[in-house]
C-alpha positions as CSV (number, residue, x, y, z in Angstrom):
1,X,57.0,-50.9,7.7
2,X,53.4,-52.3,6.5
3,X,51.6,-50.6,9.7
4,X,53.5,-47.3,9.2
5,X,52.6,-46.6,5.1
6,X,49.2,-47.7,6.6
7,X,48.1,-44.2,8.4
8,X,50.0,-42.7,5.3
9,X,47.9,-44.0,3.3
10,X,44.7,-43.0,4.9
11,X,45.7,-39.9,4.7
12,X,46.4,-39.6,1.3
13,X,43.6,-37.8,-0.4
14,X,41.9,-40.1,-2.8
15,X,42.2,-39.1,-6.6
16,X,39.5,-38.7,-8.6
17,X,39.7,-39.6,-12.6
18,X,38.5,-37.6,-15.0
19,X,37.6,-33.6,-15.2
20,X,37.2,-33.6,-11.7
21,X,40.9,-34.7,-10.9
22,X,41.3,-31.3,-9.2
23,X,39.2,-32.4,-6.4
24,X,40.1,-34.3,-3.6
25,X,38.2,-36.4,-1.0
26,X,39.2,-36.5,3.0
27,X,40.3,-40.3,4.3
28,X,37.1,-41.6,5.4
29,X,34.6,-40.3,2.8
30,X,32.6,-42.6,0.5
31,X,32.7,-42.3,-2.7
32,X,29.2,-40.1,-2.5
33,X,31.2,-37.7,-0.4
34,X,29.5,-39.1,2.9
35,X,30.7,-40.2,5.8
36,X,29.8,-43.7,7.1
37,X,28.4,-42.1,9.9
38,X,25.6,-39.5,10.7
39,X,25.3,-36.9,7.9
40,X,24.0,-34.0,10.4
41,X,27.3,-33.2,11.2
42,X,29.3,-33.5,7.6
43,X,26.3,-31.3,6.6
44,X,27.6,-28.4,8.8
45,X,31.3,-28.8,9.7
46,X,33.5,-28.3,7.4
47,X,35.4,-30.8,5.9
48,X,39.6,-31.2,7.6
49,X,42.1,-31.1,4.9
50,X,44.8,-34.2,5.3
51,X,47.4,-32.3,7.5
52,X,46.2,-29.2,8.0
53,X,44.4,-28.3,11.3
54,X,41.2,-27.7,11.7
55,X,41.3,-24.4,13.4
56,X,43.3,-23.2,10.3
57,X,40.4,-24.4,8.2
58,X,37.8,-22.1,9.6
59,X,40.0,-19.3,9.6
60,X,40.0,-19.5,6.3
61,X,36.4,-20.3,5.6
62,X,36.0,-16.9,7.6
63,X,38.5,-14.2,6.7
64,X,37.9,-12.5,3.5
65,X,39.5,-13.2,0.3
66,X,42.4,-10.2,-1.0
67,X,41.4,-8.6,-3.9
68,X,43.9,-8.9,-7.1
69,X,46.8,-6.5,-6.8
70,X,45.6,-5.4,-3.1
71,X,48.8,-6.1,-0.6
72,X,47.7,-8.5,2.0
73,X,47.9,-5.7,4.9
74,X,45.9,-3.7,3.5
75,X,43.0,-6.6,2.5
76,X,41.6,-6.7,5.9
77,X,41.4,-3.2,6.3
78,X,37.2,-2.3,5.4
79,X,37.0,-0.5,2.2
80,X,35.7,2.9,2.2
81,X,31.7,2.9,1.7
82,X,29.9,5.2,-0.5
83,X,27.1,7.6,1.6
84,X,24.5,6.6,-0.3
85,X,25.2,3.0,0.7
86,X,26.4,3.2,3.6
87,X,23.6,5.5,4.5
88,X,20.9,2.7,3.5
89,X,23.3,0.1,5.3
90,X,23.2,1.7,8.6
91,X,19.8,2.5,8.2
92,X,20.2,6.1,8.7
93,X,17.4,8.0,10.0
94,X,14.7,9.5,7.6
95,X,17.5,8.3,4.8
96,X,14.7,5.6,3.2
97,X,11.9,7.9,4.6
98,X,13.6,11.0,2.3
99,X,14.2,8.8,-0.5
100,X,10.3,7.5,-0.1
101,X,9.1,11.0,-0.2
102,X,11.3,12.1,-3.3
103,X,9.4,10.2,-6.0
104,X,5.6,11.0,-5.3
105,X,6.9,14.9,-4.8
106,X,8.8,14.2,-8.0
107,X,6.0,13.1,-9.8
108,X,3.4,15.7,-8.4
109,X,5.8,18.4,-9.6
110,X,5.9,17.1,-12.6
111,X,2.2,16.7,-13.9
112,X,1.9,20.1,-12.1
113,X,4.1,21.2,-15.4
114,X,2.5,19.1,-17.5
115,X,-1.3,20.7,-16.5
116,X,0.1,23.9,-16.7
117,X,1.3,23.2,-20.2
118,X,-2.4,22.0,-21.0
119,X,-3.8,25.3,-19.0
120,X,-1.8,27.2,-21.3
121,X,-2.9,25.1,-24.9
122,X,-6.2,26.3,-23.7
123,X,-5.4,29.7,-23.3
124,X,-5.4,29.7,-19.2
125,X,-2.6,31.4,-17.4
126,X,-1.1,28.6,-15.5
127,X,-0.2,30.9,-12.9
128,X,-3.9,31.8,-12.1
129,X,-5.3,28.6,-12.0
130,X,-3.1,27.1,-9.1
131,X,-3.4,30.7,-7.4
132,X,-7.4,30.1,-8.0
133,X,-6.7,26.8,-6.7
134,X,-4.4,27.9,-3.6
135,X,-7.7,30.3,-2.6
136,X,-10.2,28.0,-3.4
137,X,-8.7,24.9,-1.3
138,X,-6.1,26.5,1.6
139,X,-7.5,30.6,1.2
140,X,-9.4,30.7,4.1
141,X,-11.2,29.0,7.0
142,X,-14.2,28.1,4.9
143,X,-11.9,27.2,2.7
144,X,-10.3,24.8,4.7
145,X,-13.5,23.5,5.9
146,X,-14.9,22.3,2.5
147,X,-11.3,20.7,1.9
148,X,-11.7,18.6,5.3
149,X,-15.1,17.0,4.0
150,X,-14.0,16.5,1.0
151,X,-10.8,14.7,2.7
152,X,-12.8,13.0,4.9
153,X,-14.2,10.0,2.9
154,X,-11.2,10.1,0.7
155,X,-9.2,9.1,3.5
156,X,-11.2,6.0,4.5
157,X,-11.5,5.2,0.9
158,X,-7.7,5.5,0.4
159,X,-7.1,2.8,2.8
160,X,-9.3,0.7,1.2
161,X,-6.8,0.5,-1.3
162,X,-3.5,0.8,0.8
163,X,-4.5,-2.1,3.6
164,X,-5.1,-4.5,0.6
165,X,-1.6,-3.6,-1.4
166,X,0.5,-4.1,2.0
167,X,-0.1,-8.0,0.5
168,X,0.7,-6.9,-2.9
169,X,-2.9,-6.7,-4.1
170,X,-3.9,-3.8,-6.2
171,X,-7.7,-3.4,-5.2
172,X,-9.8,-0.7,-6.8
173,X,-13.1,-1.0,-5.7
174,X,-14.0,1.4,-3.1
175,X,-16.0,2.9,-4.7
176,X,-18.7,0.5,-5.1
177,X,-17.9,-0.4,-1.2
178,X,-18.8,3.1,-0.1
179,X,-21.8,2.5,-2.2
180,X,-23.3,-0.2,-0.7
181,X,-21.8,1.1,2.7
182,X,-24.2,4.4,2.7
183,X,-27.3,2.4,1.7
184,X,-26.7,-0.4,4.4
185,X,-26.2,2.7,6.6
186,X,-29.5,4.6,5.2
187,X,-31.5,1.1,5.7
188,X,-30.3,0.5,9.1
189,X,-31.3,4.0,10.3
190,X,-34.6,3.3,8.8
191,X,-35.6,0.3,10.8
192,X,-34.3,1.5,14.1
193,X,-36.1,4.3,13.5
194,X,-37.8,5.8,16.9
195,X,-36.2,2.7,18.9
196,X,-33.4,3.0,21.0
197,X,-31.1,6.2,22.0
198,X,-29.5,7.9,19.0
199,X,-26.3,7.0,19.9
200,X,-26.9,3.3,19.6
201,X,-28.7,3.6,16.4
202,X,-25.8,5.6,15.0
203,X,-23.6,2.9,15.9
204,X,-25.5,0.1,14.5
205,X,-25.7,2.4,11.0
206,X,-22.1,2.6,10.8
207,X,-21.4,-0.5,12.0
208,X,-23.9,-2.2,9.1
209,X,-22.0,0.9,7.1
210,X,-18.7,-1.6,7.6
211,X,-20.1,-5.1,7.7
212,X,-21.6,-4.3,3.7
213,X,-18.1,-2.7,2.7
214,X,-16.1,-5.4,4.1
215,X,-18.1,-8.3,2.7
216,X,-18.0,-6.7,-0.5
217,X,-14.3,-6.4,-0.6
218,X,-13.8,-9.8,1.4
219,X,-15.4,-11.2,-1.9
220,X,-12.2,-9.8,-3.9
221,X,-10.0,-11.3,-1.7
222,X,-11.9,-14.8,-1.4
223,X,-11.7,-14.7,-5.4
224,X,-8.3,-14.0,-5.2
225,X,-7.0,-16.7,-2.8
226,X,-9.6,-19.7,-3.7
227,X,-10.0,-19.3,-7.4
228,X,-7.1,-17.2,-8.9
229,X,-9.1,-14.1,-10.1
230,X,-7.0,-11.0,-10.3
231,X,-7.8,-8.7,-7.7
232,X,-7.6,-5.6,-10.0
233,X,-9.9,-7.1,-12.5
234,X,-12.7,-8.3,-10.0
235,X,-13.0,-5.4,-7.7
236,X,-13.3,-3.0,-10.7
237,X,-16.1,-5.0,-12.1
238,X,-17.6,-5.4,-8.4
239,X,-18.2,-1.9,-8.2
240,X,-19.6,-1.5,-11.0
241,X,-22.2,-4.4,-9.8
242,X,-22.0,-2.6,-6.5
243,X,-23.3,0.9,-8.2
244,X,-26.0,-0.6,-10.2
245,X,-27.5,-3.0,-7.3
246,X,-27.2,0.8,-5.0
247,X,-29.6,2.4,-8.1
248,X,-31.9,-0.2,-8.8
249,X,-32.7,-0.3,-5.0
250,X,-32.8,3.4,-4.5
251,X,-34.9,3.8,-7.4
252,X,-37.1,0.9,-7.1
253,X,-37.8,-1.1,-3.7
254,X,-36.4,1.3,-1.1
255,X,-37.5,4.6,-3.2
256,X,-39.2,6.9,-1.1
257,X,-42.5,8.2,-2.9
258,X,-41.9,11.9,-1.8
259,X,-38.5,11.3,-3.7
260,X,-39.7,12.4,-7.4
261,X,-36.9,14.5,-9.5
262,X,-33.8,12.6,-7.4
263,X,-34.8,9.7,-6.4
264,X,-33.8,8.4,-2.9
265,X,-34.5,6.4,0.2
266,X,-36.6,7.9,3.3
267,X,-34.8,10.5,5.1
268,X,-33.2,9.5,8.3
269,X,-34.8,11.0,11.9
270,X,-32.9,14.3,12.6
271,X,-32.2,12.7,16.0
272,X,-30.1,10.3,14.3
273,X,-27.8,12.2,11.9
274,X,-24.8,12.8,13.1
275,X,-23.2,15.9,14.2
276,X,-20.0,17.8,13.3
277,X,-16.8,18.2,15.0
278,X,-16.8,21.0,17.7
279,X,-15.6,24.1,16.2
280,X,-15.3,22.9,13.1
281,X,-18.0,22.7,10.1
282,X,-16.9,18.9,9.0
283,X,-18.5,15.9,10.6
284,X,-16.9,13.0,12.8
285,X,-15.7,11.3,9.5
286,X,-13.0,13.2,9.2
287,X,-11.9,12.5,13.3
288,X,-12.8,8.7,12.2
289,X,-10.6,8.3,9.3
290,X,-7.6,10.0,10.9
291,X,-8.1,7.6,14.0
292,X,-8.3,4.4,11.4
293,X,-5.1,5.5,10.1
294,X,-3.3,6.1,13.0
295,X,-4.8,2.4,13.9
296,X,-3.4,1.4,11.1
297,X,0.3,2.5,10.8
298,X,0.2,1.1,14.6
299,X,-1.2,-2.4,13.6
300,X,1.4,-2.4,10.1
301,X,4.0,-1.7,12.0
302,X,4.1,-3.0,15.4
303,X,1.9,-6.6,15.5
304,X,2.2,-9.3,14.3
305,X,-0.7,-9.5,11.9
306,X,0.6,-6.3,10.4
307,X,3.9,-8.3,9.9
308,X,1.9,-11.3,8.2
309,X,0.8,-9.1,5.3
310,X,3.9,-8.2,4.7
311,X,5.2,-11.2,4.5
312,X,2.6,-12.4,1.9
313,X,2.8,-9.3,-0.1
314,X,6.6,-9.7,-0.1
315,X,6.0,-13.8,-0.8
316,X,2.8,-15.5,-0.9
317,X,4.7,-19.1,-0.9
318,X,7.5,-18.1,1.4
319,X,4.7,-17.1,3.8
320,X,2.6,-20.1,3.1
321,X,5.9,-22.6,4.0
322,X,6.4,-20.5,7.0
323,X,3.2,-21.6,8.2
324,X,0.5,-18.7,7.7
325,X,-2.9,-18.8,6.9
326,X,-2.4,-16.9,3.7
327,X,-6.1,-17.3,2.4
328,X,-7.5,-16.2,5.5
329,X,-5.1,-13.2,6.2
330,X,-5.8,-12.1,2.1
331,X,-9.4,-12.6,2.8
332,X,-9.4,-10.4,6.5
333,X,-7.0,-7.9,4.9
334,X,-9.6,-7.4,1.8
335,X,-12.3,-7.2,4.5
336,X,-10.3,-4.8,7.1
337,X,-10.4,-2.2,3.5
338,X,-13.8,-2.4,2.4
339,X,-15.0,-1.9,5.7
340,X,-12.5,1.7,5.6
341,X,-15.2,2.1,2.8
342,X,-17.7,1.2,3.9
343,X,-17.7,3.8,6.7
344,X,-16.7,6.3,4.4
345,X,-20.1,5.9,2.8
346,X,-22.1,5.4,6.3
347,X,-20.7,9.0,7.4
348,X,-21.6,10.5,4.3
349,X,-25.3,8.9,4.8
350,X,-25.8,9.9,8.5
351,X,-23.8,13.1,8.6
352,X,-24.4,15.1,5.1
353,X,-27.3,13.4,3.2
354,X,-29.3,12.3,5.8
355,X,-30.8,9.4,2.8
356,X,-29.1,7.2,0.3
357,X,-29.2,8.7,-3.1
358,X,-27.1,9.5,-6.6
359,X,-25.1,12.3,-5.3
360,X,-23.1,9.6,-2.9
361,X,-21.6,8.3,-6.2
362,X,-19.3,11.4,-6.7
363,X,-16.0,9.6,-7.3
364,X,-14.3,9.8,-3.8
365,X,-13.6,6.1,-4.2
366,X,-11.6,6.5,-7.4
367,X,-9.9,9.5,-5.5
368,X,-8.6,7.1,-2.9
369,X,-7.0,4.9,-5.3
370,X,-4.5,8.1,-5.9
371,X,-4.3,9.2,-2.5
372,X,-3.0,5.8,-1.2
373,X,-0.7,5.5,-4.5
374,X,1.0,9.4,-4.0
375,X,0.6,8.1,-0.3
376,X,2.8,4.9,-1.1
377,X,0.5,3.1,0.7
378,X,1.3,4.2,4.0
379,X,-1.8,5.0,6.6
380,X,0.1,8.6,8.1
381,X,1.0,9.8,4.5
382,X,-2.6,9.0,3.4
383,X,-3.7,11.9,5.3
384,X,-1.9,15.0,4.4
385,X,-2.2,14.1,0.7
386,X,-6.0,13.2,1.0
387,X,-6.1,17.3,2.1
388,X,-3.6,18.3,-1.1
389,X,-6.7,16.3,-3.7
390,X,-9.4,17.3,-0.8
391,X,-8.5,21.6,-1.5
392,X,-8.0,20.5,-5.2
393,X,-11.6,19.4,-5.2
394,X,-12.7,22.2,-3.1
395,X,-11.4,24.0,-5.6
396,X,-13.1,23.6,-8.5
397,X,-15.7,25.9,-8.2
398,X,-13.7,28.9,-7.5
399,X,-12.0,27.7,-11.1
400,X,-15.5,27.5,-12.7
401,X,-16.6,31.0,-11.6
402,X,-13.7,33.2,-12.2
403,X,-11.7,31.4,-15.4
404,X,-15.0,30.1,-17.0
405,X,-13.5,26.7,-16.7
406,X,-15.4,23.5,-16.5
407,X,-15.5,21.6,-13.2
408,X,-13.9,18.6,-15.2
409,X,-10.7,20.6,-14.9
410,X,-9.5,19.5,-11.5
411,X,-10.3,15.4,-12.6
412,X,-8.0,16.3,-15.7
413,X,-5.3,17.5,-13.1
414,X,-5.9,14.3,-10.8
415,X,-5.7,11.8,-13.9
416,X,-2.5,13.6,-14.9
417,X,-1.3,13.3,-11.1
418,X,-2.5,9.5,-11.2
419,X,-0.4,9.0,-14.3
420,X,2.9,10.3,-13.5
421,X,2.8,8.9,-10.2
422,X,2.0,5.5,-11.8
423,X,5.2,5.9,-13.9
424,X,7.3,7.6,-11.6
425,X,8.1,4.1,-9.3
426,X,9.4,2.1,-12.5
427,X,11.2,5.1,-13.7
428,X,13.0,5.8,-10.8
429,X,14.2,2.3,-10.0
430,X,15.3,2.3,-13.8
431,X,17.6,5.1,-13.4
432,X,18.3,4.4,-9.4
433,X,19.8,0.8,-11.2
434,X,21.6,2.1,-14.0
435,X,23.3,4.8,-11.7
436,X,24.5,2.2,-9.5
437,X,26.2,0.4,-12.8
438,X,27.6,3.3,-13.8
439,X,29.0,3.6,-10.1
440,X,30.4,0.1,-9.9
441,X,31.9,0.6,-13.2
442,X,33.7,3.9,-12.3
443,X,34.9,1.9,-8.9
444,X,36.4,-0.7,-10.7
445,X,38.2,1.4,-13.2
């Protein structure tokens, strides 16, 4: 009788005193709820119940639970999904992509209202200014040709800003990249001048063009990763460094004495400018930045560096624990966008100005910072909206002449675009979260 209550006893669950009297501990267990044993194995089997199998334990652990007042042949039947989530679960085709290109179209449609409500406080028809700015952008094949080299830097610039946010950092300084980019260009071409064929000395123009804008940039990221600075604060003020240091060398040690109302550096051989695209009236820039985006989607999306940024713009720590170099990628990412700059100034050097001077600080940096956020960041939007604020630009002079406007007009229109998009983002998740609560309440009722 003593050796039979024994195994009956063993497999009595052991009682705990107190609140926790509800719970019960398996024969075998110590008090700490660990077996004897290893504790790699109690860590990821699941715990047998005194007489119950332990098939029927895991069937359990795995079917789902009824819902309250749900008949249990009907509980394991799926529940009907809604489209829109469903549609996001399944990942849908151009569903996200749709929903991606809904809020910047949104939010240019909307400070499109908003400038037409301040074309009309000035007494403009709002009407003929976006006609005027229709003609003076997309009219006609000249036209079209002053929108592509206006596009053309805006696009390089633009990914100066969008390579950078991929790892969740908001960098603003292309502008002084591009800067320092066309003089490093303009002093290059000046050395190597009469040595070497053209084609090499173009190279090593644009590739100095690159190594100045990248450094420059890098600096953002080092000050980022190794000291803490934010990224938005520092390149904002580097460009401004980056603009004064262009100007005091332009104007002072590198100033070419012929150079007396506009004061410049020495004009680069004619043999060594750079030519413009057959057929068209727009230099290789523009080819150049469409190739670098196209580069870059295909590196974003289909390497593994590409996937590393991500992963630090989506965590920083997470990435760090999974064993990246998270300082180094920052850095390289930072560098990888000022270069983008960099060459944007280095074309405009060797292909329009043929010398570093005042009129390469016209602003196409700052226009990149709201081509990559209209653009959400991503290199193939980057360059059909870089045309849209290209043929805005192009515009402006059209406006000037005919509506006696001021050529400030299309920067008032791009600050008001720059605006709204800046709020659209936070305003649609606001409302994209409260409509789900207001769905899920409606379900449950």
């Amino acid at each position: 009788m003593r050796a039979e209550a024994e195994p009956e006893a063993a497999a009595r669950p052991m009682e705990v005193p107190g609140p926790t009297a509800a719970l019960s501990l398996p024969a075998g267990l110590t008090e700490a709820g660990v077996p004897p044993g290893p504790t790699e194995a109690a860590a990821v089997a699941p715990l047998p119940q005194a007489g119950v199998p332990p098939e029927l334990i895991e069937a359990v652990a795995v079917a789902p639970l009824p819902e309250a007042g749900v008949p249990a042949e009907r509980a394991s039947e799926p529940a009907p999904a809604r489209p829109a989530a469903a549609a996001r679960r399944a990942g849908v085709p151009g569903a996200r992509a749709l929903y991606a290109a809904a809020v910047p179209v949104g939010g240019l449609l909307t400070a499109a209202v908003i400038f037409g409500l301040f074309m009309l406080a000035v007494g403009r028809n709002p009407l003929d200014v976006y006609a005027l700015i229709w003609r003076g952008g997309f009219g006609s094949s000249f036209a079209w040709q002053n929108t592509f080299s206006r596009a053309a830097p805006v696009i390089l610039t633009a990914l100066a800003v969008a390579i950078p946010a991929r790892m969740g950092l908001i960098q603003i300084g292309g502008e002084g990249a591009l800067a320092l980019g066309g003089l490093a260009a303009s002093l290059t071409g000046i050395a190597l001048s009469g040595a070497g064929a053209p084609l090499l000395v173009q190279a090593c123009m644009l590739i100095a063009a690159m190594v100045a804008g990248g450094l420059w940039i890098g600096g953002v990221g080092a000050l980022k990763h190794y000291r803490g600075v934010n990224e938005t604060i520092s390149s904002l003020l580097l460009a401004y460094v980056a603009i004064a240091v262009f100007n005091h060398l332009v104007e002072g040690a590198f100033k070419d004495p012929g150079s007396l109302n506009k004061p410049s550096t020495r004009p680069l051989d004619t043999v060594h400018m750079i030519g413009s695209i057959p057929g068209l009236d727009v230099h290789w820039g523009l080819a150049a930045g469409i190739v670098f985006c196209l580069g870059a989607h295909f590196v974003m999306r289909h390497t593994r560096w590409g996937f590393a940024l991500d992963t630090i713009g989506a965590n920083p720590r997470v990435a760090a624990l999974a064993g990246l170099p998270v300082g180094h990628l920052i850095v390289a990412g930072c560098f990888a966008g000022g270069a983008a700059a960099g060459l944007a100034g280095g074309y405009e050097v060797a292909a329009v100005h043929g010398n570093a001077n005042a009129s390469l600080i016209v602003g196409y940096g700052y226009t990149g910072i709201l081509v990559a956020f209209v653009a959400r960041h991503q290199p193939l939007a980057i360059v059909p909206v870089a045309f849209l604020f290209g043929g805005i630009g192009a515009s402006s002079g059209l406006l000037q002449r005919r509506l006696d406007l001021p050529d400030a007009t299309v920067l008032v229109l791009q600050g008001v675009c720059f605006l709204i998009i800046l709020a659209a983002d936070p305003v649609s998740d606001m409302l994209r979260v409260r409509l789900s609560a207001a769905r899920s309440k409606g379900g449950r009722t």
